[in-house]
C-alpha positions in Angstrom: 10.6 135.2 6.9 13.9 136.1 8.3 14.9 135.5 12.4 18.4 135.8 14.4 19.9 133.5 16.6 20.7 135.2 20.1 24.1 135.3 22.0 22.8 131.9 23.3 22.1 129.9 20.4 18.9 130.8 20.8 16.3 131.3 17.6 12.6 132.7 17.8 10.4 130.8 15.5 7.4 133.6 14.1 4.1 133.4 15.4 2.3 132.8 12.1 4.3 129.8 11.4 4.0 128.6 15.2 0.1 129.1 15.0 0.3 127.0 11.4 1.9 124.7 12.8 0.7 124.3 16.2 3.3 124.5 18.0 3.0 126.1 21.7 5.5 127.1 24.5 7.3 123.8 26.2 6.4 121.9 22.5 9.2 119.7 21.7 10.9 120.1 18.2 13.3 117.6 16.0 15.9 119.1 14.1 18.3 117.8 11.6 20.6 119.2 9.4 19.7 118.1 5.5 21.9 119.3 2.9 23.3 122.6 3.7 20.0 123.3 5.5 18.4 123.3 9.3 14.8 121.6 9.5 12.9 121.6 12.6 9.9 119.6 12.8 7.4 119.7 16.0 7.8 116.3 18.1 5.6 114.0 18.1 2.8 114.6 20.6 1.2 112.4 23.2 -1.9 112.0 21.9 -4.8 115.2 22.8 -7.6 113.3 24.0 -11.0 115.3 23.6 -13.3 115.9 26.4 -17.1 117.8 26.4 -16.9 120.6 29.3 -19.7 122.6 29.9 -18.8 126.4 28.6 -18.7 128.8 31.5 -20.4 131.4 29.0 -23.0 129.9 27.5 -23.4 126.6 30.1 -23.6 124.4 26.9 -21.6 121.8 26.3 -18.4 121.8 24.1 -15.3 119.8 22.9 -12.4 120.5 24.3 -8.5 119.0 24.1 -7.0 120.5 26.7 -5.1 123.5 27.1 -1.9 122.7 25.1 -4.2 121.8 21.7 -3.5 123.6 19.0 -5.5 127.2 18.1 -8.2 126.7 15.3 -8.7 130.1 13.7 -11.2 130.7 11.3 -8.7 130.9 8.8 -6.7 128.0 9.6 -10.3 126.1 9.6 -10.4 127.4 6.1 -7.2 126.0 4.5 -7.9 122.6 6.0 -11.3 122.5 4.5 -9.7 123.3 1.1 -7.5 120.6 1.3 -10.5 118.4 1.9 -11.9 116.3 -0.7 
């Protein structure tokens, strides 16, 4: 995958990686500079803690992590369970 930087410095990161990676608007991000290369690496995060809501659909109860947890795709549910043992 390719991207620009803007006039500002600026660089957009593509949403397939940012979904893989979790990463949301407001996330912070690490970079360094190893070798001739620039890494970024999503910041360490506060902690999500889970909570059970009641779904407004359904009126069962469900997990939640808040609104800045990561997306869990059907697909991305997928490669971690292949990576399980």
């Amino acid at each position: 995958m390719q991207t620009r930087v803007s006039t500002k410095g600026q660089v957009v990161i593509p949403a397939p990686l940012r979904r893989r990676l979790g990463i949301r608007a407001g996330d912070s991000l690490e970079i360094a500079v190893e070798d001739d290369r620039v890494v970024l690496k999503p910041g360490k995060r506060s902690g999500l803690k889970p909570k059970i809501v009641k779904d407004p659909v359904l009126g069962t109860p469900v997990l939640t992590f808040g609104p800045h947890a990561p997306v869990l795709t059907s697909q991305r549910v997928r490669e971690l369970l292949s990576d399980f043992p």
